[in-house]
C-alpha positions as CSV (number, residue, x, y, z in Angstrom):
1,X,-85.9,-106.5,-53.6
2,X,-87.8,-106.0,-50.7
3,X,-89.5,-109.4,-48.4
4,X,-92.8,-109.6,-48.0
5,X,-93.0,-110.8,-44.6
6,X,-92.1,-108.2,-41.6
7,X,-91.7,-108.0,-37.8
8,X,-95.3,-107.1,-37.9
9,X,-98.3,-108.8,-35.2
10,X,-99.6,-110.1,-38.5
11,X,-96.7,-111.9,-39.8
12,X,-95.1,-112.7,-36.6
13,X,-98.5,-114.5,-35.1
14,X,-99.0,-116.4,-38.3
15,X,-95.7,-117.4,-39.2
16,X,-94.3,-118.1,-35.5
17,X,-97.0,-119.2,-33.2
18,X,-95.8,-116.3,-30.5
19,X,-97.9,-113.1,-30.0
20,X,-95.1,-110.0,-30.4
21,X,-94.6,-109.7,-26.8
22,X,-93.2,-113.2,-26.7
23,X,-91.5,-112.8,-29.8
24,X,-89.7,-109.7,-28.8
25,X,-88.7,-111.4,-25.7
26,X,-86.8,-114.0,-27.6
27,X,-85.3,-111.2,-29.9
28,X,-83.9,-109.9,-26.8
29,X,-82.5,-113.0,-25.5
30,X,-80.7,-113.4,-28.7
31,X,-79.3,-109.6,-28.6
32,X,-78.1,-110.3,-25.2
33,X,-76.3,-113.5,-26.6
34,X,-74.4,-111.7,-29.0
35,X,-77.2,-112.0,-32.0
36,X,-75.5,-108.6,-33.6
37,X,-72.3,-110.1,-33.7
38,X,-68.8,-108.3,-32.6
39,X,-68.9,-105.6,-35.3
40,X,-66.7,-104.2,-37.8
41,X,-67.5,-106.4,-40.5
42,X,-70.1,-106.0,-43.1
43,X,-73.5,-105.2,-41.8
44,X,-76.3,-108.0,-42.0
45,X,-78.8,-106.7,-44.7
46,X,-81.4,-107.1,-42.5
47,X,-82.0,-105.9,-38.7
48,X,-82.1,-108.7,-36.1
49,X,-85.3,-108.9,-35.1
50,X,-86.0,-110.1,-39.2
51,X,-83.6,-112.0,-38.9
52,X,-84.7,-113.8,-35.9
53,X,-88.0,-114.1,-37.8
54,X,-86.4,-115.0,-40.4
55,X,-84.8,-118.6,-38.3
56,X,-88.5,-118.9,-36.6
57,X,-90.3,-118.8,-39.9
58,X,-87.8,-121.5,-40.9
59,X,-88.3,-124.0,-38.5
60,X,-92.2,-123.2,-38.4
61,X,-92.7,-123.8,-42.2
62,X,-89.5,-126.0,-42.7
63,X,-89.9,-124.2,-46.1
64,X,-86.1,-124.5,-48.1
65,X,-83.8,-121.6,-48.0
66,X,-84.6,-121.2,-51.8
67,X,-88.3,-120.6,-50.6
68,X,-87.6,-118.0,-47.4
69,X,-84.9,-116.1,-49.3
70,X,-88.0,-114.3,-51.9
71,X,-90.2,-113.9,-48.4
72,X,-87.4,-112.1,-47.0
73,X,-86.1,-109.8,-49.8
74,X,-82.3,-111.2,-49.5
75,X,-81.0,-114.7,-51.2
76,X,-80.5,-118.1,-50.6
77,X,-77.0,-117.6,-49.4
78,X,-78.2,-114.8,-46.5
79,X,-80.8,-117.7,-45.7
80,X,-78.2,-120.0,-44.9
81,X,-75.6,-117.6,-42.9
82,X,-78.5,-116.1,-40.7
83,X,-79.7,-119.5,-40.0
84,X,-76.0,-121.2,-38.8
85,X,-75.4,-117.9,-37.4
86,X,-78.7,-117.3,-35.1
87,X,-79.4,-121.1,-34.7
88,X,-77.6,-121.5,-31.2
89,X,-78.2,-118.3,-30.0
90,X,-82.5,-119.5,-30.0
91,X,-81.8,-122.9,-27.4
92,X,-83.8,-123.0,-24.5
93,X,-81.5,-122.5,-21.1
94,X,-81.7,-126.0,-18.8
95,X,-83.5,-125.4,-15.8
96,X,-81.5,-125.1,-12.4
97,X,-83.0,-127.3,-9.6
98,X,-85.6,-126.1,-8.6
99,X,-86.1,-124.5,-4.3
100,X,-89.2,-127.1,-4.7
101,X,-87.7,-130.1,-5.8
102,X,-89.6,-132.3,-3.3
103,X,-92.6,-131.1,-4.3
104,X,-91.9,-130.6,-8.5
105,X,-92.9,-133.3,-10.6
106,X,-91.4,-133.9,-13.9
107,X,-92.0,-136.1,-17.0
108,X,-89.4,-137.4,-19.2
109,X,-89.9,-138.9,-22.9
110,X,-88.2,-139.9,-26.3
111,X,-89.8,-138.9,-29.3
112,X,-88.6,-140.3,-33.1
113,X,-87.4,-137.3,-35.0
114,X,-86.9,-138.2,-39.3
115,X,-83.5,-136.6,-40.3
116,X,-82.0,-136.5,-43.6
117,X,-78.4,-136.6,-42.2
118,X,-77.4,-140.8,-41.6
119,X,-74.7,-139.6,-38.9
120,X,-77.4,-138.3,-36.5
121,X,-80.5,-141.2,-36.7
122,X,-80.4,-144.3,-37.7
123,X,-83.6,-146.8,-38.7
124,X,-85.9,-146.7,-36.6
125,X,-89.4,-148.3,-35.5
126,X,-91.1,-145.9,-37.7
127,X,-89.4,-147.4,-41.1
128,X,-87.3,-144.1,-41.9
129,X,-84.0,-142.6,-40.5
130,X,-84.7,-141.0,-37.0
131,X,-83.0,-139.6,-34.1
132,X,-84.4,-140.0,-30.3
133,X,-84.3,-137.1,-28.3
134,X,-85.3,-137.1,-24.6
135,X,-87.4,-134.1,-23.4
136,X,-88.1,-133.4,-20.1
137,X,-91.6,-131.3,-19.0
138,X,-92.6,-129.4,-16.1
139,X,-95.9,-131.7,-15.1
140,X,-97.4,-128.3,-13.8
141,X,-96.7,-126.0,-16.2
142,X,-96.4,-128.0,-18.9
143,X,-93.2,-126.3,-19.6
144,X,-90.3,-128.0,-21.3
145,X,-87.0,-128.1,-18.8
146,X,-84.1,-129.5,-20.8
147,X,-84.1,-131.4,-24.1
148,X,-80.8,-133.8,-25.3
149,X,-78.3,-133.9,-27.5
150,X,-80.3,-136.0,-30.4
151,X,-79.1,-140.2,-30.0
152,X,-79.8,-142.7,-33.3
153,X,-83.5,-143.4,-33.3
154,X,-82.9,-147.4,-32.8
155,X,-81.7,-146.5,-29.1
156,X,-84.1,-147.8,-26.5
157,X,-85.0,-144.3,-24.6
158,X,-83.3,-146.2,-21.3
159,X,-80.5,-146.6,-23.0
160,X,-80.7,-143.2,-24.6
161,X,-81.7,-141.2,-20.9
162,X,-78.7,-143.2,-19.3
163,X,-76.7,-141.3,-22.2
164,X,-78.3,-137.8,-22.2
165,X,-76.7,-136.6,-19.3
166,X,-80.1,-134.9,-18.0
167,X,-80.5,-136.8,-14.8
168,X,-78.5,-134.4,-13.3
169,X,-80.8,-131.8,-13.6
170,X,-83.0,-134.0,-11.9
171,X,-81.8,-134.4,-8.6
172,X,-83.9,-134.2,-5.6
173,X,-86.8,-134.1,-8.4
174,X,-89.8,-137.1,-9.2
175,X,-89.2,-137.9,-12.7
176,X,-92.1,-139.9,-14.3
177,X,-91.4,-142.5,-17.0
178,X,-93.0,-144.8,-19.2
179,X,-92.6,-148.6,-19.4
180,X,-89.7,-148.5,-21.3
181,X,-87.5,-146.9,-18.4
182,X,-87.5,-149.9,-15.8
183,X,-84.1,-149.4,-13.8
184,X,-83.3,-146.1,-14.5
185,X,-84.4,-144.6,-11.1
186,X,-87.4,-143.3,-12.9
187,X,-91.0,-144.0,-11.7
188,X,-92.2,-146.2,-13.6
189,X,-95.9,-147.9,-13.9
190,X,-96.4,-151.4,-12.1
191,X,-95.9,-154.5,-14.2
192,X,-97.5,-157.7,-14.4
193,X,-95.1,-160.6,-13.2
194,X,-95.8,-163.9,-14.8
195,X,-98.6,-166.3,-13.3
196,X,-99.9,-163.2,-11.0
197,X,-102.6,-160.1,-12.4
198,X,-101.9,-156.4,-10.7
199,X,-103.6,-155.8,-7.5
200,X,-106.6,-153.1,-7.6
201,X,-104.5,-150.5,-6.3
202,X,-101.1,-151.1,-9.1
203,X,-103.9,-150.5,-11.7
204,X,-105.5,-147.4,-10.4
205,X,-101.8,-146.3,-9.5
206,X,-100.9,-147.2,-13.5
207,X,-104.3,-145.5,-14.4
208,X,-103.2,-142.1,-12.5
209,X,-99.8,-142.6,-13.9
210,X,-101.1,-143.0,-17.6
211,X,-103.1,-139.7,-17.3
212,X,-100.1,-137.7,-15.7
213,X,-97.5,-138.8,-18.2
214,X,-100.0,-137.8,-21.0
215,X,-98.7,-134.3,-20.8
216,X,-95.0,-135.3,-22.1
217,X,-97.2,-136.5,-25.3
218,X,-99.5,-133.0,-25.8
219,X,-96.0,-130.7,-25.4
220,X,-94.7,-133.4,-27.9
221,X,-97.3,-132.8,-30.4
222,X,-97.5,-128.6,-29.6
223,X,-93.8,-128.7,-30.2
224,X,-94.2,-130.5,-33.8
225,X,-96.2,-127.9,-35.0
226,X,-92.9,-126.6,-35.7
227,X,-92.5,-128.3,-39.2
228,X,-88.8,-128.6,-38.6
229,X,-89.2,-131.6,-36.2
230,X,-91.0,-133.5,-38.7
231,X,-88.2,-133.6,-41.4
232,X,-85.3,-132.6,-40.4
233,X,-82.7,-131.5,-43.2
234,X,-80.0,-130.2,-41.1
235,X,-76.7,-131.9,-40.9
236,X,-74.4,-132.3,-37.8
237,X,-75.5,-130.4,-35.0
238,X,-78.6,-128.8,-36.5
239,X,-81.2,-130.9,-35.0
240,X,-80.0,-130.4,-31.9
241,X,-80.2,-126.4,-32.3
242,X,-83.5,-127.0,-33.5
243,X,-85.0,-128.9,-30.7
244,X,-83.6,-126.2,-28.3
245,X,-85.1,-123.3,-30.2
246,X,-88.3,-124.9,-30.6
247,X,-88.5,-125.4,-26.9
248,X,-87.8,-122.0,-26.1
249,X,-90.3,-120.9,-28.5
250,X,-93.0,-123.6,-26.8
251,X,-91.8,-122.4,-23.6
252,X,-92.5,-118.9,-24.6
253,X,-95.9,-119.5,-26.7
254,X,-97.1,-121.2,-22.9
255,X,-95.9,-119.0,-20.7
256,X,-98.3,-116.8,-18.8
């Protein structure tokens, strides 16, 4: 039976959100990562760039692998091997520090991710299982530098930063933050002390510093149009693939 959907313009813009330059770019970052495999064994029934279409489409639609295989000609069972085999080979590459450090300015964030698997959230402040994951952003490009390793979605994002292990991509680099990361190293707004108001210039400083970090929140909400961060099924470390591959394909979709 043959799939309906194609490494086509057509297809690929719809289904994706990447023109086909960008999406043969990340086709050839998963080629170069080994996305054909070591040979010898049977052949994949499809050719890599469907299949990598095939793992995009998936976390675009969050459509179940009983639902792609028909779309794709192959069955439910081809779903699930292209998807644990590719899934990895899609994650975004952390960012080295930058020649510009001094001058870069970066925004870090948590965001509340629902997952079906209890080992990976936990509940959270939006009444269902989540998982937190920190994201940092370029605040020029609006790029996303490094995500983390999802934490159980009733950690406070200090407590879940201090964890991530991203701060040492951060060295030498302005990290903003939001009220919730007082005494991580992070800039922070001004806050109100009891019995005394903010002076004039701690609120226009918290006014600048509101509109700056308001970035983190847009590549938050351009990275959930991939469906797959709004209800994760995934167990184990598939959440954590996901968020990687969907910044890579944000990164991609942004970049000029």
């Amino acid at each position: 039976m043959r799939g309906v959907l194609r490494v086509e313009p057509l297809w690929v813009e719809t289904f994706t959100g990447l023109r086909m330059d960008r999406f043969v770019k990340l086709v050839k970052v998963v080629r170069e990562r080994g996305g054909n495999g070591p040979g010898g064994g049977r052949p994949w029934c499809l050719p890599l760039e469907d299949r990598v279409l095939l793992v995009a489409v998936y976390y675009r639609t969050n459509l179940t692998m009983r639902q792609l295989a028909p779309l794709f000609g192959v069955s439910p069972a081809t779903v699930c091997r292209v998807i644990q085999r590719l899934r990895p080979l899609l994650a975004i590459e952390p960012a080295s520090r930058p020649a510009d450090a001094v001058e870069r300015l970066w925004i870090v964030d948590g965001t509340l991710i629902p997952v079906r698997d209890r080992t990976v959230g936990a509940s959270s402040r939006n009444y269902r299982f989540s998982a937190n994951v920190q994201v940092i952003i370029d605040a020029d490009t609006r790029l996303v530098v490094a995500a983390a390793r999802p934490a159980p979605g009733n950690k406070a994002d200090a407590q879940a930063w201090r964890n991530s292990g991203l701060a040492q991509h951060c060295e030498g680099v302005t990290v903003l933050g939001d009220g919730a990361y007082i005494n991580t190293g992070l800039v922070v707004p001004h806050r109100k002390r009891p019995g005394r108001d903010l002076l004039s210039g701690e609120e226009e400083d918290n006014a600048e510093h509101r509109r700056v970090r308001a970035r983190v929140e847009h590549a938050f909400a351009r990275m959930k149009h991939y469906k797959i961060l709004r209800d994760c099924r995934q167990r184990g470390t598939g959440l954590h693939h996901a968020v990687q591959a969907v910044a890579h394909m944000h990164n991609l979709a942004l970049a000029s």
